[in-house]
TORMI-439297 format. One record per residue (C-alpha): x, y, z. Coordinates in pm, whole numbers, padded with zeros to 5 digits, always signed. Example, Ala and Ser with C-alpha at 12.3 -4.5 7.8 and 13.67 -1.06 7.14 Angstrom:
// residues 2
+01230-00450+00780 +01367-00106+00714 
***
This chain:
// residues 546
+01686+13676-00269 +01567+13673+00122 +01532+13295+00055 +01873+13241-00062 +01983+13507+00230 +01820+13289+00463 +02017+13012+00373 +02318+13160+00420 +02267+13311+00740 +02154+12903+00847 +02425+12724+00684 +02677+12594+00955 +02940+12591+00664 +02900+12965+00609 +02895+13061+00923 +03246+12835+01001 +03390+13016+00701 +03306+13335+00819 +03428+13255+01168 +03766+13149+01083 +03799+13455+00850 +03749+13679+01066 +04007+13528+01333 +04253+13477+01071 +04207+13879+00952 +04251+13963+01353 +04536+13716+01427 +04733+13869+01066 +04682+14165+01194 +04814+14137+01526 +05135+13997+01361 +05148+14286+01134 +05158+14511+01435 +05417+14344+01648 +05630+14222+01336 +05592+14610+01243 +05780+14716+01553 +06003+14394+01616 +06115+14429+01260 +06187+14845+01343 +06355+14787+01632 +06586+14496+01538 +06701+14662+01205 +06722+15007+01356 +06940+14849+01639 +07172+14658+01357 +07178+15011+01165 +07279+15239+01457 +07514+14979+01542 +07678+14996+01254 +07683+15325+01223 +07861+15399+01545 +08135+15148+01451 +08239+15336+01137 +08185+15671+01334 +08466+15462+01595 +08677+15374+01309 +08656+15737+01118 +08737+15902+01444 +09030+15754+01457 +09149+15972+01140 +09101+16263+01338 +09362+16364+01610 +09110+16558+01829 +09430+16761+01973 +09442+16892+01615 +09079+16977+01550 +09115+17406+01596 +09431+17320+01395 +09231+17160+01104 +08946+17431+01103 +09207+17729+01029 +09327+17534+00766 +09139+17657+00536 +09064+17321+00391 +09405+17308+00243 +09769+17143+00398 +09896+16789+00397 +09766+16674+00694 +09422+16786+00596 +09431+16653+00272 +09513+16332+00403 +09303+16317+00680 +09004+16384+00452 +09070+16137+00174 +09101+15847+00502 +08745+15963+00616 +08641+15942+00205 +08768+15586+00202 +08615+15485+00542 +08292+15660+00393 +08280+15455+00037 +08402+15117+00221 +08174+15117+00506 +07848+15242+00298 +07801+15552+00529 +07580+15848+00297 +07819+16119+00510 +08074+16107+00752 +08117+16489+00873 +08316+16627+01146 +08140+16935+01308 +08198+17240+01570 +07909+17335+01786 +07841+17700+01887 +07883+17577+02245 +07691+17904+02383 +07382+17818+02290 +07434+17551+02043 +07219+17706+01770 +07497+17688+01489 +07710+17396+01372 +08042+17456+01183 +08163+17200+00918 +08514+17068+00928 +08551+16771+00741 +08242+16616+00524 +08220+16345+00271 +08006+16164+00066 +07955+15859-00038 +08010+15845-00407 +07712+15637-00526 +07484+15948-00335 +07339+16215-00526 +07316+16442-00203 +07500+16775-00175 +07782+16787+00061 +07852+17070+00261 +08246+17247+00160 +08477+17313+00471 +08375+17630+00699 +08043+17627+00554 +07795+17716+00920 +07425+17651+00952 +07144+17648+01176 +07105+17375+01415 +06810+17130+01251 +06629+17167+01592 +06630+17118+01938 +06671+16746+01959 +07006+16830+01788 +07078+17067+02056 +07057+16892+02316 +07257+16593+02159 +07569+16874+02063 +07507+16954+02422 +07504+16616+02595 +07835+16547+02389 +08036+16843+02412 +07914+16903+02849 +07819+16605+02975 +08085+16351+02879 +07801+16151+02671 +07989+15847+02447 +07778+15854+02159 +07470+15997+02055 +07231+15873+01807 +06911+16090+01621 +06644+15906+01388 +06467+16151+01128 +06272+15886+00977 +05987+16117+00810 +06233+16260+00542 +06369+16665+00542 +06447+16895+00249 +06817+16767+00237 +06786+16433+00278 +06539+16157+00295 +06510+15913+00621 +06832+15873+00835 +07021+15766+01156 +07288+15998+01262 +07548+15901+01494 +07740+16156+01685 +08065+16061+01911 +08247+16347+02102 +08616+16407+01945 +08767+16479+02303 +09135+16614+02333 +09429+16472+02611 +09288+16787+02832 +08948+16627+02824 +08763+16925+02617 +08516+16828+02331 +08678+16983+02065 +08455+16865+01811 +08205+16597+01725 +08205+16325+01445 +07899+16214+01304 +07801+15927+01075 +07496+15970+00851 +07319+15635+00736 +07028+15668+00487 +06709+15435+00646 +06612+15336+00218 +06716+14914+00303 +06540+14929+00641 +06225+15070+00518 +06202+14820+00224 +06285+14536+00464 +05960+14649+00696 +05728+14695+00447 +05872+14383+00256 +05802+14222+00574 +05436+14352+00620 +05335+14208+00267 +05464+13896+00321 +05268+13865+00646 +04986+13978+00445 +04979+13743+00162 +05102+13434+00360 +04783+13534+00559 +04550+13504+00285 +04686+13208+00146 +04666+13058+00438 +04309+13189+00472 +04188+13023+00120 +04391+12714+00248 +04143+12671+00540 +03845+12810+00398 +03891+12476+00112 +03975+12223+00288 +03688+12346+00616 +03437+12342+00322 +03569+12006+00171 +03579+11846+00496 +03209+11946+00585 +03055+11883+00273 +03245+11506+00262 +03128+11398+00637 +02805+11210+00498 +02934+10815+00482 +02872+10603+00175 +02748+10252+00196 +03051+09972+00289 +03019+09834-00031 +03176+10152-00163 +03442+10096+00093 +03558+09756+00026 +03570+09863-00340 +03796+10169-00222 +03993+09944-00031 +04089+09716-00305 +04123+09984-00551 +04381+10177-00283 +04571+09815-00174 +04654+09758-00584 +04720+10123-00694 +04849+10285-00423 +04699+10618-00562 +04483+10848-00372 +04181+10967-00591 +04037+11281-00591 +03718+11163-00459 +03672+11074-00094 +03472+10813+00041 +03313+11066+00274 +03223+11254+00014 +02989+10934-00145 +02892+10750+00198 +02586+11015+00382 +02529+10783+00693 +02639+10866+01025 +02643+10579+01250 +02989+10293+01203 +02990+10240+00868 +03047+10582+00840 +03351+10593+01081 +03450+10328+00873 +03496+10520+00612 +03610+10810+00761 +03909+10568+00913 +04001+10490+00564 +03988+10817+00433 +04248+10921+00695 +04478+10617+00618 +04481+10698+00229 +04547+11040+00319 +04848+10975+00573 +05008+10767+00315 +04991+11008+00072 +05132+11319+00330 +05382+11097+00410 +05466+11061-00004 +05442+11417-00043 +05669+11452+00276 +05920+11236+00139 +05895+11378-00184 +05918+11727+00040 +06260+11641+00239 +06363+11533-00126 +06332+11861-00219 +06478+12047+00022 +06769+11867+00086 +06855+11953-00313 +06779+12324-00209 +07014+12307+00043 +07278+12156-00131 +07247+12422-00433 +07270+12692-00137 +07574+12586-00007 +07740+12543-00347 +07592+12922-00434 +07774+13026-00102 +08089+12839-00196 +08097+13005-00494 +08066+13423-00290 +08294+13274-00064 +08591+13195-00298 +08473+13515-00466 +08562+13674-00172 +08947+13623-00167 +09174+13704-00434 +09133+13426-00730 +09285+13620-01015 +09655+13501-01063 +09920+13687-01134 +09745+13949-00928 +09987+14222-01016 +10090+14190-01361 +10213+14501-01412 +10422+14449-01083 +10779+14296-01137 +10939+14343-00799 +10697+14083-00643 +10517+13750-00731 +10217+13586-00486 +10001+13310-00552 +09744+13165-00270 +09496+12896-00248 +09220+12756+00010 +09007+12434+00004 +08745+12408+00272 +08718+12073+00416 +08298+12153+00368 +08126+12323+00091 +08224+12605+00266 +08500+12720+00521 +08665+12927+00776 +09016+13013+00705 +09091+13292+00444 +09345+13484+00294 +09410+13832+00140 +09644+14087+00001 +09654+14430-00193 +09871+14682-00204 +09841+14958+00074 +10002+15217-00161 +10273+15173-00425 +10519+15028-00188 +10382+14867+00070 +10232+14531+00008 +09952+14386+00293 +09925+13979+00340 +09718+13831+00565 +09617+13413+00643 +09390+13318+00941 +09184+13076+01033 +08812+13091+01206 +08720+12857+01464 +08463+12615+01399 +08339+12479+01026 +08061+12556+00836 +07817+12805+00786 +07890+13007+01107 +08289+12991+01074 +08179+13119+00715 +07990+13439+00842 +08273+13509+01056 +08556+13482+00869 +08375+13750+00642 +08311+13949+00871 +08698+13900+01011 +08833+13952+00664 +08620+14270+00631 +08758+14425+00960 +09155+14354+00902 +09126+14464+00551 +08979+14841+00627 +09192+14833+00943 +09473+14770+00694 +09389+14972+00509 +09395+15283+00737 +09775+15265+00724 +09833+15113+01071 +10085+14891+01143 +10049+14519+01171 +09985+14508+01568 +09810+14802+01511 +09574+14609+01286 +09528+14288+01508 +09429+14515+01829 +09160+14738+01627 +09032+14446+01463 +08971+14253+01785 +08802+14533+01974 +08584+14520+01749 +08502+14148+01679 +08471+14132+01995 +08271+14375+02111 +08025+14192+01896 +08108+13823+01937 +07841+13661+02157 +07877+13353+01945 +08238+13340+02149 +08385+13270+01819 +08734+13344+01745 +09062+13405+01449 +09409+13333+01424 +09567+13563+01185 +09954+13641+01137 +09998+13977+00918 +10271+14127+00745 +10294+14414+00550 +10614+14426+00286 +10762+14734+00250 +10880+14702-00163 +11148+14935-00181 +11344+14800+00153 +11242+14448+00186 +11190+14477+00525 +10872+14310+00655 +10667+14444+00978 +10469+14095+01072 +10273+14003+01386 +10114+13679+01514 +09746+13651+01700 +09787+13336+01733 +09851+13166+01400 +10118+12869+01288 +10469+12963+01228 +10564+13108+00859 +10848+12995+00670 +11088+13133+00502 +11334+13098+00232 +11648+13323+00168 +11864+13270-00145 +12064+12973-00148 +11918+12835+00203 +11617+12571+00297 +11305+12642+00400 +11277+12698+00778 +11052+12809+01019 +11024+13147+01178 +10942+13087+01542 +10773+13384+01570 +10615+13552+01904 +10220+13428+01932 +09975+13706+02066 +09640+13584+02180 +09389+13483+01912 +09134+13731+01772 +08800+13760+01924 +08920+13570+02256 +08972+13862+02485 +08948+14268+02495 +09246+14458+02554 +09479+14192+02419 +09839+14352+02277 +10024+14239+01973 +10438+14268+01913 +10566+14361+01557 +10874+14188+01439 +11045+14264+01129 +11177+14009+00840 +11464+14131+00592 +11358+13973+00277 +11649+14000-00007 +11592+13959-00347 +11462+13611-00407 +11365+13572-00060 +11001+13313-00023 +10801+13354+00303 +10516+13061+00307 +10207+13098+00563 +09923+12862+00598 +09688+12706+00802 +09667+12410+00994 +09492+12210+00812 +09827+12150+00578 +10019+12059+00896 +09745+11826+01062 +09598+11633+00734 +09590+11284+00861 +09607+10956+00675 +09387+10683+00721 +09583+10556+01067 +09511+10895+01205 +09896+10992+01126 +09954+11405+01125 +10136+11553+00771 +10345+11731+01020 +10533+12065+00951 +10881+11807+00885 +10680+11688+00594 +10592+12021+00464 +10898+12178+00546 +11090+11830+00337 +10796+11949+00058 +10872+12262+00066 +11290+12186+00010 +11234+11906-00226 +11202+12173-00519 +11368+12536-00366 +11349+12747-00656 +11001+12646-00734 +10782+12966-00771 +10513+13066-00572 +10231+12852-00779 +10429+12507-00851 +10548+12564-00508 +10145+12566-00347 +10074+12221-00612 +10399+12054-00466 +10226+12093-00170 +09934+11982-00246 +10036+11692-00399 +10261+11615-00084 +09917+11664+00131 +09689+11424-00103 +09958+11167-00135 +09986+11147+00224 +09634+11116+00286 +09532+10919+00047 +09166+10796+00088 +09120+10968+00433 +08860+11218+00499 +08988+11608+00461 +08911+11735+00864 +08968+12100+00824 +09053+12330+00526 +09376+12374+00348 +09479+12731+00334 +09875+12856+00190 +10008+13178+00045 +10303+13212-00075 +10547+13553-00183 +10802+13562-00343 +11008+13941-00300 +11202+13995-00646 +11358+14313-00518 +11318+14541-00854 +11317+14883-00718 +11365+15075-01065 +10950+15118-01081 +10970+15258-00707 
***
């Protein structure tokens, strides 16, 4: 045993091994540690982030003015009723845990008083009911409540990330709800559990780990191959190598290194020709390697085609139960995927939302944006606003976010069913067209605001459309309007207006195909530049439902 000990401790393998090891255990775990807090920081910074955008977009629910107004409600009226059920949707949509609107005791700020709180409904945490007062949690919280309601403090955020009684770790984000007098009359807060980020750390951490190790018995191998192989075989075994390698071009398991124990040329020799069979084969394996990954990528960007068209509304009709109304849309990306999008839904049982825009750029990136765009004009939308309403909200906050310097057209209408009358505005986007009964298809030269994402502040002008019954109103990109032919020749909007007219009473969906047809007839062979995007209503006018 002391023999065999003695060996060890002597063996310059070993003691390599050992070496390496040890630097590699030191080295993980210096990555561990810094990943650790990079990995903390960057997703608590995305988190709180977040979370002070929905507490933005909830507090716009709440008319501060009205706050001592809402707390002797009772919890009962209209206006409360409604103003609750907004901050339930903003809650569910957004993935907040709560979104609560509270009163500080602003003498000492031991005691909160609940206004408004909701719940996320996949949460099995207890709200708290309107009027219900409790302690402060502790001083921290104090002297948030008091920076807020005192010392004109924007936003607040607290990070209990050990877990309480009520609920386990969380971000809170507090923003003052300050009335026209300049008095904080209450605060909102927005409660985000910390489940994801945690999981994402530690996730992290054992990845580090295991690559670590892996790499560790990667080294440790080919260290102890390479030292045991560095004794040189005579050059007879070399030529025979040689000529066995030049007619099979197949690199054996054996090494010449590992047969040939002499130090001086010869062995160099064969240490040259080692390396040579072994470059060939990395660069097989590379080959074989870029093979491979260029496959991967192509499945990922047909996987992200497919969320992507997943993403807008695919199902036609949409509403069959609806008669008053028929829609029908469509959108192919000029890549696998693309950056213009549509949507609509109903807003509530008589107003009707449509949206088209289209993302600068192609690609991945215009991709991530224009679901992130989407994402922000929908919940804007949804908040009952009105179309410039929309546009403004939704570009504060793309662009308070947009370092890419990315940027949307969109042109939004919202249809009110029992009126026809349509409140539309433009950031930006091509002209609609529109139909009336018995009339061509013509263009509505619409006022353009500035494009979304471009500029803060920017305002956007309604305008209103009468549709009558059997009125069509057709939107689109411009990708429809500048397909080019093989001589570099635009479709133009004469084309797809004479497209449009060809067949009139065409509904929504043959009208779409006889564009499309129009479009790929024109083009013919020639590459597609930039995707093809159109939506088309078609207002039916049946009120008896409304």
């Amino acid at each position: 045993m002391r023999e065999l000990g003695n060996k060890i401790r002597g063996s310059i393998v070993i003691k390599t091994i050992l070496t390496i090891f040890v630097l590699l255990v030191g080295f993980s775990f210096i990555v561990c540690v810094i990943g650790y807090s990079e990995v903390t920081d960057a997703l608590l910074d995305q988190y709180s982030k977040g979370a002070f955008r929905t507490a933005a977009i909830a507090s716009h629910v709440i008319d501060p003015n009205k706050v001592s107004e809402y707390a002797q409600s009772g919890g009962e009226g209209e206006a409360y009723e409604e103003a609750f059920n907004r901050l339930s949707q903003i809650c569910n949509s957004s993935g907040a845990t709560f979104i609560y609107v509270i009163i500080p005791d602003q003498s000492d700020y031991k005691t909160i008083k609940f206004i408004f709180s909701t719940m996320n409904q996949n949460e099995n945490y207890t709200r708290y009911e309107f009027g219900y007062v409790r302690e402060t949690t502790n001083e921290e919280y104090e002297q948030k409540y008091k920076l807020l309601c005192e010392e004109n403090s924007a936003g607040e955020l607290v990070v209990r990330d050990q877990g309480y009684i009520e609920t386990d770790p969380h971000i809170t984000a507090m923003i003052p709800l300050i009335d026209t007098s300049g008095i904080t009359q209450g605060i909102m807060c927005v409660q985000l559990q910390m489940d994801i980020l945690i999981e994402v750390r530690n996730s992290y951490v054992w990845k580090v780990i295991l690559t670590t190790m892996i790499v560790a018995l990667v080294i440790i191998i080919v260290l102890s191959l390479s030292l045991n192989h560095s004794i040189l075989q005579p050059v007879r075994i070399i030529s025979a190598e040689a000529s066995r390698f030049a007619r099979e071009n197949v690199k054996t398991g054996d090494k010449l290194t590992s047969k040939i124990r002499k130090s001086d040329d010869i062995g160099k020799l064969a240490g040259s020709i080692d390396q040579m069979e072994t470059q060939i084969h990395s660069y097989v394996e590379n080959l074989t390697h870029v093979t491979a990954e260029k496959e991967r990528i192509s499945t990922e960007l047909t996987l992200a085609s497919r969320i992507q068209a997943d993403m807008l509304p695919n199902i036609f009709p949409a509403f069959p139960e609806r008669d008053d109304f028929d829609i029908f849309a469509s959108m192919k990306p000029a890549r696998e995927i693309g950056g213009d999008f549509y949507n609509f839904f109903l807003i509530d049982e008589s107003h009707l939302c449509v949206f088209i825009a289209d993302v600068s750029g192609k690609g991945v990136p215009a991709a991530l944006f224009m679901m992130a765009s989407m994402i922000v004009l929908t919940d804007n939308a949804m908040m009952g606003r009105s179309p410039s309403e929309i546009l403004e909200s939704a570009n504060e906050t793309i662009c308070s976010t947009n370092k890419e310097e990315m940027f949307v057209t969109v042109w939004l209408g919202i249809l009110d069913l029992k009126t026809g009358i349509m409140t539309a505005a433009n950031a930006g986007h091509e002209y609609p067209v529109i139909k009336h009964p018995g009339g061509d298809y013509e263009l509505i030269k619409d006022v353009h605001g500035f494009v979304i994402g471009g500029m803060n502040g920017i305002k956007y002008r309604n305008y209103e459309i009468k549709m009558e019954p059997g009125t069509k109103l057709f939107v689109y990109t411009d990708g429809v309007a500048e397909a080019t032919d093989s001589s570099d020749r635009l479709f133009g909007t004469g084309r797809m207006l004479d497209a449009l007219n060809a067949d009139r009473e065409a509904g929504p969906m043959s009208l779409l195909g006889n564009i499309t047809n129009a479009v790929d007839k024109f083009v013919g062979d020639a590459e597609q530049f930039d995707d093809i995007t159109m939506l088309c209503l078609e207002y039916k006018g049946n009120t008896e439902r409304l």
